[in-house]
N, C-alpha and C positions, 0 to 999 in steps of 0.2 A: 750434566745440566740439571740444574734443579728445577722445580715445579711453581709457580707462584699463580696464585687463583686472583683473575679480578672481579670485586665484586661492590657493586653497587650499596651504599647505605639504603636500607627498606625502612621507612616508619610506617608504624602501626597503631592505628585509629580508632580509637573504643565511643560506642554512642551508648548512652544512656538512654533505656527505655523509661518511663513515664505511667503507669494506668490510672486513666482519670475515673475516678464514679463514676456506673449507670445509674440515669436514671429511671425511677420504676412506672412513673405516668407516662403513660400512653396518648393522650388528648391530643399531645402535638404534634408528634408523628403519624395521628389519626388524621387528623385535618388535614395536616399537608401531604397525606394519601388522596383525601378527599378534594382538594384543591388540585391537585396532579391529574384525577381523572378527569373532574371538568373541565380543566385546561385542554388535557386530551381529548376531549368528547368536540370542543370548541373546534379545533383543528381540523378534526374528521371532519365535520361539518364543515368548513371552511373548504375545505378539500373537495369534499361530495359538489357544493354549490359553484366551485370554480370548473369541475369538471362536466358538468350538467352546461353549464353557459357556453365552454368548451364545442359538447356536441349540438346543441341549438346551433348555434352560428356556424359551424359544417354543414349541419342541412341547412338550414340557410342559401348556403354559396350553393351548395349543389343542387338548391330548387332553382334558384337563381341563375344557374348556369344550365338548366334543365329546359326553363322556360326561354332562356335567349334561344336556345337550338333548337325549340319546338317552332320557335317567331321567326326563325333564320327558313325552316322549312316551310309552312304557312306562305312566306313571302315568295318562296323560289315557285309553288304550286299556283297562289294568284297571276303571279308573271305569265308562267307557262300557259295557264290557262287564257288571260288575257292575249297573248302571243296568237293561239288557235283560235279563239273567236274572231281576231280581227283577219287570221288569213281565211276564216271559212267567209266572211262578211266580203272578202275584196274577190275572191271566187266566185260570191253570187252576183255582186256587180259584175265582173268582166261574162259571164254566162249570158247575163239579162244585157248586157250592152252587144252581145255578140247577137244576142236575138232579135233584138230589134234591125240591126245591121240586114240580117238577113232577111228580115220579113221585108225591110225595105225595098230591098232588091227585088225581090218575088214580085213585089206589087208592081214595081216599072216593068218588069218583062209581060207582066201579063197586059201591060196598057200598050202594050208596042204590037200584041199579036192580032190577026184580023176576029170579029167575036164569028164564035162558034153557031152552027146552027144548033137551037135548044133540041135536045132530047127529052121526048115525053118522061123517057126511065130514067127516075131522080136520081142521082149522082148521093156518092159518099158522103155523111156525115161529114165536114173539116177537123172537129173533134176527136174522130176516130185518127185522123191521119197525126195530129197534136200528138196525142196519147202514143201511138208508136214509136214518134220520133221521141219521145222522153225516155220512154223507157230502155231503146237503142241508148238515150246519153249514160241513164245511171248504170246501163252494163258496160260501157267504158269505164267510167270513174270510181268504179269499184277498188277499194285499196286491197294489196297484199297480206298475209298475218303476218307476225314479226315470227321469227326465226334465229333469234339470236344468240350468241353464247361470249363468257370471257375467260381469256388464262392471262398469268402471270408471265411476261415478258423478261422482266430484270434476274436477274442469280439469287441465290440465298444471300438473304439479310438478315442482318440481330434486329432484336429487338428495339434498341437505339437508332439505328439506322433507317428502322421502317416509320418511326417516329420524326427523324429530323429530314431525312433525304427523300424516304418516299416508295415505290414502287411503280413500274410501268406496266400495265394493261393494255392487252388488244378485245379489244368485240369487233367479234364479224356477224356475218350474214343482216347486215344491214342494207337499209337503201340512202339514196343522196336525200339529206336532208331531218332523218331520223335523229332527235334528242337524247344522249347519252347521259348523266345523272349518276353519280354512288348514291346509292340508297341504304346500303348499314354496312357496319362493318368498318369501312372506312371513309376519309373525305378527300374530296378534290372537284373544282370545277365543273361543271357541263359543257358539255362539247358537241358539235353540230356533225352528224358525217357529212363529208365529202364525198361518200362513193361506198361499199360495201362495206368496208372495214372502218374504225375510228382507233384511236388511242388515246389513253387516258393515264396522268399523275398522282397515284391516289397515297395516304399515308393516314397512319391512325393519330388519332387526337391525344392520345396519351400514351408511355411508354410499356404498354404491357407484360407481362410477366408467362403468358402463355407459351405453350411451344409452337402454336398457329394461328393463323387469323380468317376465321372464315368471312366473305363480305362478298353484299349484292349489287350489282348497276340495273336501271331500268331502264328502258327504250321507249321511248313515245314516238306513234305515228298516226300522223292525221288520216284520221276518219275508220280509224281500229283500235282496238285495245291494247293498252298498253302492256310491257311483255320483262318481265325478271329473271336475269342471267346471275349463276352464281360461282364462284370459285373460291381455291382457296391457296394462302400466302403461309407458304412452310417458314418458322425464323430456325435462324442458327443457335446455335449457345453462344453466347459472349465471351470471349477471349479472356480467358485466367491469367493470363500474362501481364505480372505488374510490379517486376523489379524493384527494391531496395536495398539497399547495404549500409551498415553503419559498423562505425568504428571503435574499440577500446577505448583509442585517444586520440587527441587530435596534436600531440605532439609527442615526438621518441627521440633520444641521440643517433649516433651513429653507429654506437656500439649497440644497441638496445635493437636498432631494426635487422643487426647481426645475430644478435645471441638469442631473444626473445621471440623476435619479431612482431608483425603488429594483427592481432585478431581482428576478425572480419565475421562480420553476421549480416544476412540477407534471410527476404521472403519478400512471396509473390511470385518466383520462378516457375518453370513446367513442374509439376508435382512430380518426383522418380525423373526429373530431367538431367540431363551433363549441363553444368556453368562451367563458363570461364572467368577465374577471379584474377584480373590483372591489377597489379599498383605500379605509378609513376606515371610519368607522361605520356600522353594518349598514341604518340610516335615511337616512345623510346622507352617501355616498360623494363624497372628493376626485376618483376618478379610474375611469373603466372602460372597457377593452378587450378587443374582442373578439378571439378569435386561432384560431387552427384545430390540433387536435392532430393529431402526426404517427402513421402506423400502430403505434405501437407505447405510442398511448396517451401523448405526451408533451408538453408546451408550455412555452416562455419567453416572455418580455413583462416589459417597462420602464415601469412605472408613472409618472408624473410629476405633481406640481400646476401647474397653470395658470390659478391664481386672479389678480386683478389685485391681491388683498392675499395679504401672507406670510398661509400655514398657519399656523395657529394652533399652539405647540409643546403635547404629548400625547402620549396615547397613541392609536392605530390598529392595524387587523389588516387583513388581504389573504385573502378567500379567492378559489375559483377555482369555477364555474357551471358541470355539465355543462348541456348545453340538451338535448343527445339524451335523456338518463334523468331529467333535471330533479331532476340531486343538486347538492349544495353541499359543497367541501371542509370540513375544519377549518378554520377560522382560526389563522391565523397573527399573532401580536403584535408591533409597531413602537412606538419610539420618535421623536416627530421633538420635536429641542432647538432651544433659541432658536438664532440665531446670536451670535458672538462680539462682543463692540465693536471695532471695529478704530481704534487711536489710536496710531498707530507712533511710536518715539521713539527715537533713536540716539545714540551716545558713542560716539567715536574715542579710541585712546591715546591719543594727540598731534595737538595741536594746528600743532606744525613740523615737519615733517621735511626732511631733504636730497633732493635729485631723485635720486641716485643710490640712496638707498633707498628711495626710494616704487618706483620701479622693480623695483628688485631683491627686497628682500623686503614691500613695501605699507603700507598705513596698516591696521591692524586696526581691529575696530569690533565693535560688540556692540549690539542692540535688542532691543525690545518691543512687546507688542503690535500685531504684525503678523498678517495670515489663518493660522489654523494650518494647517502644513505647504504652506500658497503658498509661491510665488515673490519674491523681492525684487530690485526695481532701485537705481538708483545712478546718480545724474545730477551732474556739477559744471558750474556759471557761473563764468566768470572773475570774478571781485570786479575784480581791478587788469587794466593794458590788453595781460597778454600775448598770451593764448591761451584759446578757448573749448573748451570737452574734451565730446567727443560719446556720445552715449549710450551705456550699457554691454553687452556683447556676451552674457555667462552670467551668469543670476540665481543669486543666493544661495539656500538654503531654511529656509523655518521650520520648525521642529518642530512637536508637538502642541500647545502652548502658546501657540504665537504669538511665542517667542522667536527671534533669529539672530544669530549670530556668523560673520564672514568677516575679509576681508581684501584691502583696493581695490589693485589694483596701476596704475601707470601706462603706457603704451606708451613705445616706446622715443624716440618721437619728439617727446616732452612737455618742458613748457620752464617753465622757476621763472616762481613769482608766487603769487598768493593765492588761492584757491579757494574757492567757497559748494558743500558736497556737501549734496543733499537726497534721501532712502533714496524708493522709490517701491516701497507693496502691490500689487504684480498683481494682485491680485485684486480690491481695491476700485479702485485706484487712490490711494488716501490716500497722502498724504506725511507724510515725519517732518519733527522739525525739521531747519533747517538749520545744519550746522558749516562755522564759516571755518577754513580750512587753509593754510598760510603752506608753500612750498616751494620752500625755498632752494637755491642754484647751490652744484657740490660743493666750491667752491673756496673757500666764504664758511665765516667761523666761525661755527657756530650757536649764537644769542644765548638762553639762557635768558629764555622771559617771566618777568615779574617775580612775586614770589610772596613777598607779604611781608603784614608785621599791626604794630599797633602798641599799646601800652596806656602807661597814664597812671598816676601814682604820684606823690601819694597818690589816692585815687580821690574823697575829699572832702578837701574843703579850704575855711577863711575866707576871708571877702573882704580884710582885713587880710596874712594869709599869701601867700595870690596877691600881691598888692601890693608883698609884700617881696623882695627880688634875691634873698636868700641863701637865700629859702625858695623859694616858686612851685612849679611842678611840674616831672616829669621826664618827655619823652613818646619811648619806646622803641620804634626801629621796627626786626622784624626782617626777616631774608631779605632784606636791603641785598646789593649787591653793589660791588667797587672801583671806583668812576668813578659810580654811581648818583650823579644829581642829586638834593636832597631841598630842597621849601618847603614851608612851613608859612604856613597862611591869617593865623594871628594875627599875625606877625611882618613877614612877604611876604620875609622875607630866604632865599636858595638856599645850600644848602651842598652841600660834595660828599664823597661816603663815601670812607674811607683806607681801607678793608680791607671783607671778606667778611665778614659776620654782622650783628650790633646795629649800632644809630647810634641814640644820645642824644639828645634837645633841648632844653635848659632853658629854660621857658617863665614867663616872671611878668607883673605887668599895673603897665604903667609908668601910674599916675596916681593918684587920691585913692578909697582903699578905700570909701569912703563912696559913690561912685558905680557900685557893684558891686551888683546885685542878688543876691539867695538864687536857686539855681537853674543849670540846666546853660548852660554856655558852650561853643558848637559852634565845631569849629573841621578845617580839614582840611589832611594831609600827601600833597604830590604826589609821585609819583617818576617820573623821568623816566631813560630807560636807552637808548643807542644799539643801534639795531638791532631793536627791539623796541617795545611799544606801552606808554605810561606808564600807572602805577596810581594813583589816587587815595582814601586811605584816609580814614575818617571818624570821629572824636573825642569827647568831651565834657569838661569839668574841672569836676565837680560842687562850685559855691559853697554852702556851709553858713553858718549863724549862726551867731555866740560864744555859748557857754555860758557864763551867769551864775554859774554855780554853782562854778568850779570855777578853776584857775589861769589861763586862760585859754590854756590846750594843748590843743586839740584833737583826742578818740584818734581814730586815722583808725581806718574798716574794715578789719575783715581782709582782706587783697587777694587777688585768685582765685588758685585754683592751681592747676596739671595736670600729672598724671602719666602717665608710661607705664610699663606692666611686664608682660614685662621688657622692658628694652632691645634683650635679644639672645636669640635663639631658636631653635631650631633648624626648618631646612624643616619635617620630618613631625610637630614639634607643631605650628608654624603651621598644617598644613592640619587637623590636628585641632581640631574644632568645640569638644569639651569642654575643648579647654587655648586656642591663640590669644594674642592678645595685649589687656593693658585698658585702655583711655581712660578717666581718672576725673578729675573737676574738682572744688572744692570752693570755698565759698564763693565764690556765685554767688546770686542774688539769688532767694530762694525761687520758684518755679513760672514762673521766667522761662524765655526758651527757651535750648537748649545747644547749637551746632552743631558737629560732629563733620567733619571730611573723613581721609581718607587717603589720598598721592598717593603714586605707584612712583617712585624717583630712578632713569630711561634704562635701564628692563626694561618687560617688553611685558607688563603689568598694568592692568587695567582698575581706576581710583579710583573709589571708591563714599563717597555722603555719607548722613547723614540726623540729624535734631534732634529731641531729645529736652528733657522739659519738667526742670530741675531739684524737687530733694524739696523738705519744710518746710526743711529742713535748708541748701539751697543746693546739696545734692550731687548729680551725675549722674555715670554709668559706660557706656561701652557696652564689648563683648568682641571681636575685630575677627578673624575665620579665613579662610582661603582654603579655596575648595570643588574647585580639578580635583585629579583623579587624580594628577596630574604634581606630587607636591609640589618635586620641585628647581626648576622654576619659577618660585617666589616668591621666591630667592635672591636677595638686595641688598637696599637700604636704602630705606627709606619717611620721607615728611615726615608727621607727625599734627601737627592743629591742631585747635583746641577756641576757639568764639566765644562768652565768656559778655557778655551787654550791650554794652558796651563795649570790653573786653579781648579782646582774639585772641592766643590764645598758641598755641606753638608748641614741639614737641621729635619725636625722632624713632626710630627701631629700626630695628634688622637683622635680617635672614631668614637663616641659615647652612646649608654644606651639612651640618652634622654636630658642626661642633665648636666650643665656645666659646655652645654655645646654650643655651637652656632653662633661666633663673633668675636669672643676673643682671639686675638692675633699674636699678641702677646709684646705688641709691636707698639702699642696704642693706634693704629690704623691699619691702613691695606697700601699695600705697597706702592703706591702710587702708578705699575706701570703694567697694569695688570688688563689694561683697553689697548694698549699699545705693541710696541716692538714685537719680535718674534711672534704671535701669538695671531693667528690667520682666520682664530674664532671659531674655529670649528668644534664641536664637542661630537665625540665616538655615538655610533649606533648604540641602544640598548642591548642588544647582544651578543656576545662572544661569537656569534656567528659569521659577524659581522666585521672580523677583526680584519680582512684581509682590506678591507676598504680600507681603513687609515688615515688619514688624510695629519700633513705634519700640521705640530702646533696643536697635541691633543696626547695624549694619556688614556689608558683603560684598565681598570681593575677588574678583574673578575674572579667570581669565587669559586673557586676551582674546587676539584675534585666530584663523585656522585653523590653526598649527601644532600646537597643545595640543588646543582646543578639536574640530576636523573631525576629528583622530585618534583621541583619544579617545572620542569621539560621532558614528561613521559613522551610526549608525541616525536622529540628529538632526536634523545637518546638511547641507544639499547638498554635494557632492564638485565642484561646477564654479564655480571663481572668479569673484568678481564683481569688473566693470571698467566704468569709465566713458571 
């Protein structure tokens, strides 16, 4: 096996440097130093004054917010106070209403009793007896001192919690009816006891940042001092627990969540904790591992499937398990896609080349359906018994598509003869087909393969007419070249072509018309050409019945016809899609098929085919553009050929750089059927990428090989030559 390097054409880009004069005054660059500071100085100031208004209006809100809670307090202390004046007021009524009650009493009993004989020895003061009895009252109604204390009733709270839920408090050693109050610290409510103890909802005004809350309640009770219990509200630390996971991508194949699988990053876990990173359905996980986060609360992990069947393509999510706080991330949302079909298939420009250019500048090539964006190899067998060529050193690359275009080079050591290249997927391993390549010594004149078609005229014909010399048929074979051998099967006689183009053959049926049936009569033309492989073309001369009816002349059909337009073109409408060039046939035998080729005459153009069904009509059209960037590219001449049934005809155009393009037809107009028949309107994607779409009743040229194609499409194609 021999060695052939593929390698990408590199151009090489030179920029010319430029040095403009300095110059030596300074004024301007001073000023506009000058101008730059005060601008800056502007700014600062601008900044200073916005950040000053800033803290005014903070203190502001917080006088403001200072003075509502001083006016909240003021209010709650007149209340209270109001409250105790008016039950000290309704105590001295009911006192002074009990006194009277009772003096009253006193008086009747004393009018009921018989009177007293007087005693010289004056009897008690009544005042004194007054004075007693008061002083007996105010040692009953003496109040108690307060004696009170509070704790914190509720569990450990964070700091959020003690802010929105709150905390409960008990104070005891109270009596029925004692005023309970927060006093700092925290707020909630006043509450009245019922009975020794009270309970009380208290919570801070804002979410604090301390690790405690100290705070006081105060007790009031009528007719003693009032009395301050204090305690204190330990908070918790706030849960670190705050799971996320995010993903590489949010879409993989099926082989990709195989071989690669899909990365996973998370944080906010237990810092030094055990996750569990599960992917797929929250029932029926493809994949899970465990993994440990690092202090700072962090983890990655590589999910993979490892089923013995491909994943099923869907949708899945990934989330991530703390185990320490027994939380669960979001989930995270994945696509996995089928994979692609991998059916490789390649086209080389040419089919010959000379060894000194396979060498030098390579065989270009162009394929499909290959792994998108793998690798591609490039293997040749010797067909003939020179030299076997060994496997290829740098792979080609595919795009996103699965397309590739390079360019095979040979080593220097490679020696003529005929070659089987077969393209090889890395990735699956699939092969494309194989191309035979003929590579000729530099010395030898390279033989054009033969590239010719033939048609027959009239296309019906009597069995009587065939029979006659002067009539019979004419079978027209073109793309002959000077020295081509030509035989035809009916006659078995060889002739030889005098010149470059057409070669005629007049064909009749030397014997009794009568022995002629209705129907096609096959027949085939060889050609045979030194240096190169003969072609064998295939015919019919459709026998018809006499028409009774008529002089016995027979009108033939109208015989097909194809057009090109224009003729001549210029490059940058050829590469425009909307203008191009049109193939259109006409009478052609309704919804038969039409086959269309376009081949490059010795430019590095890749020929693109494809057939189309003709209309009711017989007409088909396709529009034919080139898609690279590089329109000077397509510069030279093209062969079009159009095969309706039997007929292969044949004519052809030119690409121009600029002048002599764009209208001439050569025809004096445009084919007339060039909106119609065959022709479904469709014009090819801009890129070769794109070929697999297709769609009939379209053409695509593209320009093959890495000169055009790796230049213009770094991001596509691989930059490392492929070689075998």
């Amino acid at each position: 096996m021999k060695k052939i390097i593929l390698a990408p054409a590199v151009a090489l880009a030179f920029t010319g440097l430029v040095a403009s004069p300095v110059v030596a005054a300074e004024s301007t660059s001073a000023q506009s130093a000058s101008t730059q500071k005060a601008e800056q100085q502007k700014i600062d100031q601008q900044k200073a004054e916005a950040k000053k208004k800033e803290e005014a209006k903070k203190a502001a809100a917080e006088k403001a917010e200072a003075e509502k809670k001083a006016a909240a307090e003021k209010a709650a202390a007149d209340k209270k106070a109001k409250e105790k004046a008016a039950a000290a007021k309704k105590a001295a009524a009911d006192k002074k209403k009990a006194d009277e009650k009772k003096a009253a009493e006193d008086k009747k009993g004393e009018a009921k009793k018989p009177p007293k004989k007087v005693d010289p020895k004056p009897a008690p003061a009544p005042k004194d007896e007054d004075k007693d009895a008061k002083d007996d009252d105010k040692s009953e109604d003496k109040a108690n001192p307060i004696n009170a204390s509070v704790q914190v009733t509720s569990g450990e709270v964070t700091a959020e919690e003690l802010h929105e839920d709150g905390v409960t408090v008990k104070v005891t050693g109270l009596e029925k009816g004692d005023k309970v109050a927060a006093k700092s610290g925290l707020t909630g409510p006043t509450v009245t006891a019922q009975g020794s103890t009270a309970t009380m909802k208290l919570h801070s005004a804002n979410e604090v940042k301390q690790k405690s809350v100290s705070f006081a309640v105060q007790v009031q009770r009528e007719d003693t001092t009032p009395a301050t219990a204090t305690s204190v509200v330990p908070l918790a630390a706030d849960s670190e627990v705050d799971p996320t996971v995010s993903l590489s991508t949010d879409e993989i194949s099926q082989s990709g969540i195989e071989d690669d699988g899909i990365k996973v990053t998370g944080e906010g876990f237990t810092p030094n904790g055990t996750v569990n990173v599960v992917g797929g359905a929250e029932q029926s996980p493809f994949a899970t591992q465990e993994v440990t986060a690092n202090a700072d609360g962090e983890i990655t992990a590589t999910l993979k499937y490892e089923g013995e069947k491909k994943l099923s393509a869907g949708d899945y999510a990934v989330r991530g398990v703390d185990q320490g706080s027994n939380t669960n991330s979001p989930a995270q949302d994945f696509t996995v896609t089928e994979d692609p079909v991998i059916d490789p298939t390649v086209k080389v420009a040419s089919k010959t080349i000379s060894l000194e250019d396979f060498k030098k500048d390579g065989l270009k090539f162009s394929g499909t359906g290959f792994s998108p964006d793998g690798t591609v190899s490039v293997k040749a067998d010797a067909v003939s018994q020179q030299s076997a060529a060994a496997p290829q050193d740098g792979p080609a690359q595919a795009d996103e598509d699965g397309n590739v275009e390079g360019v095979v080079k040979a080593p220097e050591d490679f020696e003529a003869g005929t070659y089987s290249l077969t393209f090889i997927d890395d990735v699956t391993s699939a092969a494309s087909n194989s191309v035979e390549v003929t590579v000729t010594e530099d010395d030898e004149d390279v033989v054009d393969p033969i590239d010719a078609s033939l048609k027959v005229d009239p296309k019906e014909i009597t069995a009587e007419d065939l029979a006659n010399k002067d009539k019979g048929v004419t079978v027209t074979v073109s793309g002959v070249k000077k020295g081509d051998k030509i035989k035809d099967s009916l006659t078995g006689e060889t002739e030889t072509a005098d010149a470059d183009g057409d070669y005629k053959l007049h064909l009749w049926y030397e014997g009794n018309p009568d022995n002629l049936e209705v129907g096609k009569v096959p027949f085939t033309v060889t050609i045979d050409r030194e240096g190169t492989e003969s072609e064998t073309l295939k015919g019919n001369i459709n026998v018809v019945g006499e028409d009774d009816g008529d002089d016995g002349e027979t009108e033939a059909p109208a015989e097909a016809s194809f057009t090109v337009s224009p003729k001549k073109i210029e490059a940058a409408d050829f590469a425009n899609e909307k203008k191009g060039v049109t193939l259109a046939v006409e009478n052609c035998e309704p919804g038969a098929d039409v086959h269309f080729e376009v081949n490059p005459k010795g430019i590095n153009v890749t020929a693109y085919e494809n057939t189309v069904k003709a209309d009711d009509e017989g007409n088909a059209s396709v529009n034919v553009f080139g898609t690279s960037s590089d329109a000077s590219a397509y510069v030279g001449a093209y062969t079009a050929t159009a095969t309706c049934g039997d007929d292969t005809m044949k004519d052809s155009f030119t690409v121009t750089e600029g002048a002599n393009g764009g209208g001439d037809n050569g025809n004096g107009g445009d084919n007339g059927n060039a909106g119609n028949g065959g022709d479904d309107g469709s014009q090819l994607p801009r890129t070769g990428a794109d070929l697999g779409g297709l769609t009939t009743g379209a053409l695509l040229l593209l320009v093959g090989g890495a000169a055009i194609a790796l230049t213009g499409r770094k991001n596509k194609f691989g930059q490392t030559p492929t070689s075998f």
